[in-house]
N, C-alpha and C positions, 0 to 999 in steps of 0.2 A: 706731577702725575703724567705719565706717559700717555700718546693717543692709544695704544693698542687697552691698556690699564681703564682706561677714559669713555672706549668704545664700550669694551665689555660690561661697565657696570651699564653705562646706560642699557645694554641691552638687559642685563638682568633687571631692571626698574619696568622695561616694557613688559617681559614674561611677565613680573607680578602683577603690572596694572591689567593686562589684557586677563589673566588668570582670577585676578578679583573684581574683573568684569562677566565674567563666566559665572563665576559663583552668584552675582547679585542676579543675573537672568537665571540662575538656576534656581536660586531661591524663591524668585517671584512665580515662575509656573510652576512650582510645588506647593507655594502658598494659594496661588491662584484654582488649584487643581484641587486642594482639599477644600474649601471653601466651598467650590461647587459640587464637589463628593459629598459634603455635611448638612449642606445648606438642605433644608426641605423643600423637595420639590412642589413645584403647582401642583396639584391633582385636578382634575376633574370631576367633574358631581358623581360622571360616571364610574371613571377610577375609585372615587371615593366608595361608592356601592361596593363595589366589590372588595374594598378593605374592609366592608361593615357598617360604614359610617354610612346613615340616610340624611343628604341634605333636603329640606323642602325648597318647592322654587324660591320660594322668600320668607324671609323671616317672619312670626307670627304674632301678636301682642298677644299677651299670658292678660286672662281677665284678673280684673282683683281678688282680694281671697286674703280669709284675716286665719290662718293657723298659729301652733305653740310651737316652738324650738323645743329642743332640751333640755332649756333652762326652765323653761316654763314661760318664755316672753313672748310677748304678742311676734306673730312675723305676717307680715305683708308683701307685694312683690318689690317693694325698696332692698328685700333681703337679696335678691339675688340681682343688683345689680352693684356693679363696679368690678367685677371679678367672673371669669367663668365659671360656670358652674353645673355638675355631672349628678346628675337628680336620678336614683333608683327608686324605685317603688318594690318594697317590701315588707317585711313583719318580724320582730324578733321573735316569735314561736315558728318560725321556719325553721324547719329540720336542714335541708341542702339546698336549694338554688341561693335563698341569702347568704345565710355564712358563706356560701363559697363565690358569689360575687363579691361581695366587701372584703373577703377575702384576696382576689383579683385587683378590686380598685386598691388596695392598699398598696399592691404589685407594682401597679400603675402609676400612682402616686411617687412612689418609690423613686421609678427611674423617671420623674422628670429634674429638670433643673430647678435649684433653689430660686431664680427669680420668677418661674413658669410657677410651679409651687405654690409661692407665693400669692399668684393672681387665679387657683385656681382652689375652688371649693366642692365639697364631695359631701353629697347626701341622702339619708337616708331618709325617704317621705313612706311613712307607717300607710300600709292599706288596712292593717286592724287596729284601728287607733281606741278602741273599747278595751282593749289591753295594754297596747302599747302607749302608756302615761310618757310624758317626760322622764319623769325618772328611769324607768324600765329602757325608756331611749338612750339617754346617758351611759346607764352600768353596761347596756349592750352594745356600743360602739365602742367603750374605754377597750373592750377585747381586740378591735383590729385599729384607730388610728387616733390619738388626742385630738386632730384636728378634724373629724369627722363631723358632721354635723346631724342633727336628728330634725324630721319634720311631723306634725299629729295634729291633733285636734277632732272636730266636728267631722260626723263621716262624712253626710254633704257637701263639706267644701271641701275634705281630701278629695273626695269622686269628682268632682268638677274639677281642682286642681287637676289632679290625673287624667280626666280627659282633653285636658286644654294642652295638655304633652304627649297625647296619642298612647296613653300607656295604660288598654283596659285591667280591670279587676274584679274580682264578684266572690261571693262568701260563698264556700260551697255549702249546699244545706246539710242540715243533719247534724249530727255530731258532738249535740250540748255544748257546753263550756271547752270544749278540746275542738273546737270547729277548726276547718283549716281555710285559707286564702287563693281563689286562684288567680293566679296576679303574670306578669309579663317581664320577664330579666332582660329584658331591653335597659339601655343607660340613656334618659333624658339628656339633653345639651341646651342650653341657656347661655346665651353670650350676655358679656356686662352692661348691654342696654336692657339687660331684663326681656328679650326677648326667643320665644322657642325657634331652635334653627335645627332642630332633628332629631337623630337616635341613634345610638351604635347597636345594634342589633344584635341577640343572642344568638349561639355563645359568643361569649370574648373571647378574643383572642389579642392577649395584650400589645404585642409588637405589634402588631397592624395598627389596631387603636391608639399607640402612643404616634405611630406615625402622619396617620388621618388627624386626630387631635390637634397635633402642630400645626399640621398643613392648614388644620380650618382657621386656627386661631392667627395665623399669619394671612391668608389672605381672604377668607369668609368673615 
């Protein structure tokens, strides 16, 4: 092999390594760059406010409290811990703010990720639980998510449950047997120590709240 022959290839071995030197830096601040694009920001309690999301200054112990699921099983506050957990207060004889919040949370649900998902449970705690049976809780969640959950029982310890998550409600009078609820479409928040750590506040607006969501569950 000749030097001039000899020269040239090494130089063309330099162009590559220098050119798939380029590439591996180019790759790393593109990978680097989307990472911190995707990644969820910190927020601030404040920031959070104004996505909707109400943090309290600190988490709050939820009293005890023996309610039914929708199977009919005893549930205590062991039920909501291990997993976070998105607590509505409503009633299946709601004309519109239920259906169309569960409607919402199903939204919600929707676009998280299969492992978020997973560690996250959505519920419906009945404020007219003199109707709303188990059963009636069941057949009314199978409409918006299989893995919905339903909460009832005793009105006294729904109403203490409810107030121990900031989320009033009251029967309005009149109205015989067709009576209605006036209740609050705020969304309880429950971290998996079984403890209240806020509310996302009416209306939803899902893209926000999926973002606040993250953010808490990452570092709240």
């Amino acid at each position: 092999m000749s030097e001039a022959t000899e020269a040239t290839n090494k130089q063309r071995r330099g162009i590559r390594l220098t050119v798939l030197i380029i590439v591996l830096i180019a790759g790393s601040l593109v990978a680097g760059f989307f990472y911190a694009f995707t990644k969820a920001r910190v927020m601030t309690k404040d920031e959070l406010r104004d996505q909707g999301a109400y943090l309290y200054e600190n988490p709050r112990m939820i009293p005890g409290f023996s309610l039914l699921d929708e199977q009919g099983k005893t549930l205590t506050p062991e039920a909501l811990k291990g997993q976070w957990n998105l607590i509505f207060f409503g009633f299946t004889y709601c004309p519109d703010i239920c259906p169309t919040t569960l409607a919402q949370l199903k939204l919600l649900y929707q676009e998280l990720e299969p492992d978020v998902q997973a560690n996250t449970q959505i519920w419906l705690a009945s404020v007219d639980p003199a109707r709303d049976t188990p059963e009636q809780m069941r057949s009314y969640l199978a409409f918006f998510h299989p893995l919905f959950r339903g909460i009832t029982g005793d009105f006294l310890e729904i109403h203490r449950f409810a107030t121990a998550l900031n989320i009033p409600f009251a029967k309005v009078p009149g109205g015989g047997d067709d009576y209605m609820v006036d209740h609050s479409a705020n969304v309880a928040l429950v971290n998996p120590q079984g403890h209240s750590l806020g509310f996302f506040k009416a209306p939803l607006d899902i893209s926000k709240m999926k973002r606040s969501f993250l953010t808490i569950r990452e570092h709240y």
